[in-house]
C-alpha positions as CSV (number, residue, x, y, z in Angstrom):
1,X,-45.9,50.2,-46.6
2,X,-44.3,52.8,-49.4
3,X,-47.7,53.9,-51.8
4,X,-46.3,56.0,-54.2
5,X,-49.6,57.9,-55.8
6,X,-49.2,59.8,-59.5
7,X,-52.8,60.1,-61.1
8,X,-54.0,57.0,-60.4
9,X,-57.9,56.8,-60.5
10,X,-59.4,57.4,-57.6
11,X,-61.2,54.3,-57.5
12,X,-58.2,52.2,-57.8
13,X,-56.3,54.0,-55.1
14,X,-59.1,53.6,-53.0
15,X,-59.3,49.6,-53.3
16,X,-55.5,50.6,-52.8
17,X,-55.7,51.6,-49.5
18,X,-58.7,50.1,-48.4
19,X,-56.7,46.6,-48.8
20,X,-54.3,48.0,-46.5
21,X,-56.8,49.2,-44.0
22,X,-58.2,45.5,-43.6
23,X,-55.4,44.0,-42.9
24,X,-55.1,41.2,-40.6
25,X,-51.6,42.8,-39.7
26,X,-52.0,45.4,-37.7
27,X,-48.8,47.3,-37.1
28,X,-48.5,48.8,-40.6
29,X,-46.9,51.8,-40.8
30,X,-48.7,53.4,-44.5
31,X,-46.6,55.9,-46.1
32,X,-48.5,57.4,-49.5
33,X,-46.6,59.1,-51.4
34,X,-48.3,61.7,-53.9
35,X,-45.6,62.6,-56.7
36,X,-47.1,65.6,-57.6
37,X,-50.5,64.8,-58.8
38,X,-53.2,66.9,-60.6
39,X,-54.9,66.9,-57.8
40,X,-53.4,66.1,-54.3
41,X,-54.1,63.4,-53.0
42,X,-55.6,63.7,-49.2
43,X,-53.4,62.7,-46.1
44,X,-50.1,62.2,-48.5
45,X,-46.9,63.1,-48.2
46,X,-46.3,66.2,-51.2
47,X,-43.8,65.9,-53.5
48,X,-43.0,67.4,-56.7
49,X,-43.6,65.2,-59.8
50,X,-40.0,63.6,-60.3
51,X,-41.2,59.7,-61.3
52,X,-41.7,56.6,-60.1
53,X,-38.2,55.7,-58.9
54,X,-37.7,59.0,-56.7
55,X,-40.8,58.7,-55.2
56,X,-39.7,55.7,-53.9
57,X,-36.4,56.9,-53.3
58,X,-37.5,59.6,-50.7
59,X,-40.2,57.8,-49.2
60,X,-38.1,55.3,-48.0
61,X,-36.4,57.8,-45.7
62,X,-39.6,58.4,-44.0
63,X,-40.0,54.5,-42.9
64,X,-39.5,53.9,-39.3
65,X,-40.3,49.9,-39.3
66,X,-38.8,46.5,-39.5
67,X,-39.9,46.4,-42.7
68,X,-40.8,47.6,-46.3
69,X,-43.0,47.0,-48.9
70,X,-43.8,48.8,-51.8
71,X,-47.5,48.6,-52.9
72,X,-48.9,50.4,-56.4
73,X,-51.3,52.8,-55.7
74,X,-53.5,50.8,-58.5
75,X,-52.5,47.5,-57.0
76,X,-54.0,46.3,-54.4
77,X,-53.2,43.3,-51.3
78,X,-55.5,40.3,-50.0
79,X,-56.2,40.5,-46.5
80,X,-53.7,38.2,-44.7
81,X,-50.9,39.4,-46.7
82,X,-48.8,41.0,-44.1
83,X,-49.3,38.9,-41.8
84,X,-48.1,36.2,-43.7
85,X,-45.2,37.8,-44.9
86,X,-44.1,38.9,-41.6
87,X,-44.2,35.2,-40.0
88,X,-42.7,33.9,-43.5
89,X,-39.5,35.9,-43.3
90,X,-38.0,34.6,-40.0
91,X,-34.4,36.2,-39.5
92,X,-33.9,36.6,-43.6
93,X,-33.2,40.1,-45.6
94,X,-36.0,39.7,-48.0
95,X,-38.9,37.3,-48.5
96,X,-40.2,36.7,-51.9
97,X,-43.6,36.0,-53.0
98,X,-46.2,35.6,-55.7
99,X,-48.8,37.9,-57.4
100,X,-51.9,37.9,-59.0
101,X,-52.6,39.5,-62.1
102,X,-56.1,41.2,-62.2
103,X,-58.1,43.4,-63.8
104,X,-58.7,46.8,-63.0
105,X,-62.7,45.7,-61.7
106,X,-60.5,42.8,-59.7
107,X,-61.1,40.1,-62.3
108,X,-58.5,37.6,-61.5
109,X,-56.5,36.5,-65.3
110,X,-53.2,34.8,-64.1
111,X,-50.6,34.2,-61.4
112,X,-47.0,35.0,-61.3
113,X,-45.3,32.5,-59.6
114,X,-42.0,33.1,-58.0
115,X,-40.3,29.6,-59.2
116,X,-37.0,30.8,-57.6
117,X,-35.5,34.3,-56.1
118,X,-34.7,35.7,-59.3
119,X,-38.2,35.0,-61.4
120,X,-39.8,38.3,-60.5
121,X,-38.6,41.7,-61.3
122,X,-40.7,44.0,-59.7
123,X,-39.7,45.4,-56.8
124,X,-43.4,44.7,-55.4
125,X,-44.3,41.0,-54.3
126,X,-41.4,41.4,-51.5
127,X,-41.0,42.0,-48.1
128,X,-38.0,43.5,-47.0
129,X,-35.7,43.9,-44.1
130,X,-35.8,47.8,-43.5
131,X,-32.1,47.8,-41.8
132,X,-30.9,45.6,-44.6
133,X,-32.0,48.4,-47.3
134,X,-30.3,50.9,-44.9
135,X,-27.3,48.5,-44.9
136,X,-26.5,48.4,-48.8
137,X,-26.4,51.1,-51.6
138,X,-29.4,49.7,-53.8
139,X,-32.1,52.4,-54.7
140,X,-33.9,53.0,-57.7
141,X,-33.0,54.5,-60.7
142,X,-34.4,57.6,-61.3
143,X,-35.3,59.0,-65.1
144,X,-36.0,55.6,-66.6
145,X,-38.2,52.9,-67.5
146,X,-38.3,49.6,-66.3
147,X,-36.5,50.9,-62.7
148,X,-37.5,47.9,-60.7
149,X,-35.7,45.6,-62.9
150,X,-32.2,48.0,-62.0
151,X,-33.2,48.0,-58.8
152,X,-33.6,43.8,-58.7
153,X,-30.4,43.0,-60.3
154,X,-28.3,44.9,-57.7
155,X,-30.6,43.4,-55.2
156,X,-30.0,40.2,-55.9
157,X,-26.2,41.0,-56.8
158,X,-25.6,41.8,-53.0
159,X,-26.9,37.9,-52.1
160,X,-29.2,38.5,-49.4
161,X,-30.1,36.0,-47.3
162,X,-33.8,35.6,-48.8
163,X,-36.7,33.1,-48.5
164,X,-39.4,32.1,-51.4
165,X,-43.1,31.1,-51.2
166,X,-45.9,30.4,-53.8
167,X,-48.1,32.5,-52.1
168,X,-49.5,35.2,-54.4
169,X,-51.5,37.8,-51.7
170,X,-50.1,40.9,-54.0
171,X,-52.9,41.6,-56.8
172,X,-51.2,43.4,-59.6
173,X,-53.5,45.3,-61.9
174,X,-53.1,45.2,-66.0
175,X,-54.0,48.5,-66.8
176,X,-53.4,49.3,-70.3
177,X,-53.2,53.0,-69.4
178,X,-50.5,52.2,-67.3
179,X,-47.0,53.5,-67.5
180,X,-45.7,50.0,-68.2
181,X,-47.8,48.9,-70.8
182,X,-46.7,52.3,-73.1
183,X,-43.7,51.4,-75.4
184,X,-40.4,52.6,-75.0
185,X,-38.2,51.4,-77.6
186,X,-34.9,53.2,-76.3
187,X,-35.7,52.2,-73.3
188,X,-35.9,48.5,-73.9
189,X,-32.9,49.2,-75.4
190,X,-30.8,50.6,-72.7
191,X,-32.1,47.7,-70.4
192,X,-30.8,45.3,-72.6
193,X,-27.4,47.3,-73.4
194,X,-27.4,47.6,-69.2
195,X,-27.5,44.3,-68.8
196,X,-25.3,42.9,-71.2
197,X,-22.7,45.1,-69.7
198,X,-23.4,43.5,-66.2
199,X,-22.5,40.1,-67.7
200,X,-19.3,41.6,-69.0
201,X,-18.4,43.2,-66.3
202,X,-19.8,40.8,-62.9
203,X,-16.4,39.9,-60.7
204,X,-18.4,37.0,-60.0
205,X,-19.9,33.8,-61.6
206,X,-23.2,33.6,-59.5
207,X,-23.4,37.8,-60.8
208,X,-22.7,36.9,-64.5
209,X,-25.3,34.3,-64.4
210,X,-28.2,36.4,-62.6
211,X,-27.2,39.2,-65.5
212,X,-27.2,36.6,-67.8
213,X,-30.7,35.2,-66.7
214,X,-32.2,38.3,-66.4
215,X,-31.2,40.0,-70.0
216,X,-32.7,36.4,-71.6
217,X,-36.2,37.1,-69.6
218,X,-36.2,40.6,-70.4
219,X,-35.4,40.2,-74.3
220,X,-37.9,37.2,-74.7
221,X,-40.9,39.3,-72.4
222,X,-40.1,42.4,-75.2
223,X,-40.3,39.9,-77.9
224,X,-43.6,38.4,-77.3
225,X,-45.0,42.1,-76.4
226,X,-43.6,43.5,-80.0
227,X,-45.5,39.7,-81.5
228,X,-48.3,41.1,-79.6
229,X,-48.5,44.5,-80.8
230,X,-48.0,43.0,-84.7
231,X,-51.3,41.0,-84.3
């Protein structure tokens, strides 16, 4: 489990962890990763305050498991979540699965369904093979917005062999003070002139149509926020 921490309320990161803690899965391996923080965070691994994306980046190197899975600090798991994942995945790269969408008290407001491999961009809601991310040249990409949809494009570019189930055991939090919810025009932008250049450029059909796909999610998800925002 990869927990990358950057002031995140204590609280939150405390239902965080405490999800992890109860786990009916008990070989975890926990790796929390403090990104420099105001004020460390206890029993972390120190780093200085690059983002998101690096965070990630180096804590992967300090997994030693099967497996990975990268948890929010503010998000948070149910209780047979692992365990689940673990017996879903059989001998595949990467199992994909649902979330919840709650509030930052846990007030359940929605699902996100995983309808097929390539419906959720955020690199959370997975489980994945640890040697398989060893394997291939996919990390995240470091100094911008929106990394885990970068980093879920290549993913699914290399074809792993991957698995897909309705159940939603990760509880993602809407938090308005998030990173996510701030806009970042130029970075919409760039997303959208990244992935147009994918589509251009994919040696492949099935790559030219998950680029494809993907830009038409992303443009119609910054359409409604912007519809949003005007109300």
């Amino acid at each position: 489990m990869i927990v990358p921490v950057y002031n995140v309320a204590p609280t939150l990161l405390q239902r965080c962890l405490r999800s992890l803690e109860v786990q009916t899965y008990r070989q975890l391996e926990v790796i929390v990763a403090d990104d420099g923080s105001d004020v460390a965070v206890a029993n972390a691994i120190r780093m200085p305050h690059r983002g998101l994306a690096a965070t990630r980046n180096e804590a992967m190197g300090y997994a030693t498991g099967d497996y990975v899975m990268f948890v929010d600090a503010d998000d948070y798991l149910l209780p047979d979540c692992i365990e689940r994942a673990v017996k879903e995945i059989g001998d595949r790269d990467i199992l994909q699965f649902g979330m919840q969408r709650v509030t930052t008290e846990g007030e359940k407001i929605g699902l996100l369904v995983p309808h097929n491999f390539y419906r959720l961009t955020s690199a959370c809601g997975r489980l994945y093979r640890r040697q398989w991310l060893n394997d291939n040249p996919i990390k995240f990409e470091e100094k911008r917005y929106y990394e885990d949809v970068y980093f879920s494009v290549r993913m699914w570019q290399l074809h792993p062999r991957h698995k897909v189930i309705g159940y939603a055991g990760y509880c993602y939090t809407v938090n308005p003070a998030s990173i996510t919810a701030t806009v970042h025009e130029e970075d919409k932008k760039a997303l959208c002139e990244w992935l147009k250049a994918q589509v251009r450029e994919a040696k492949t059909i099935a790559n030219k149509a998950i680029a494809a796909y993907t830009l038409v999610r992303v443009q119609g998800h910054f359409w409604k926020e912007r519809n949003m925002r005007k109300k």
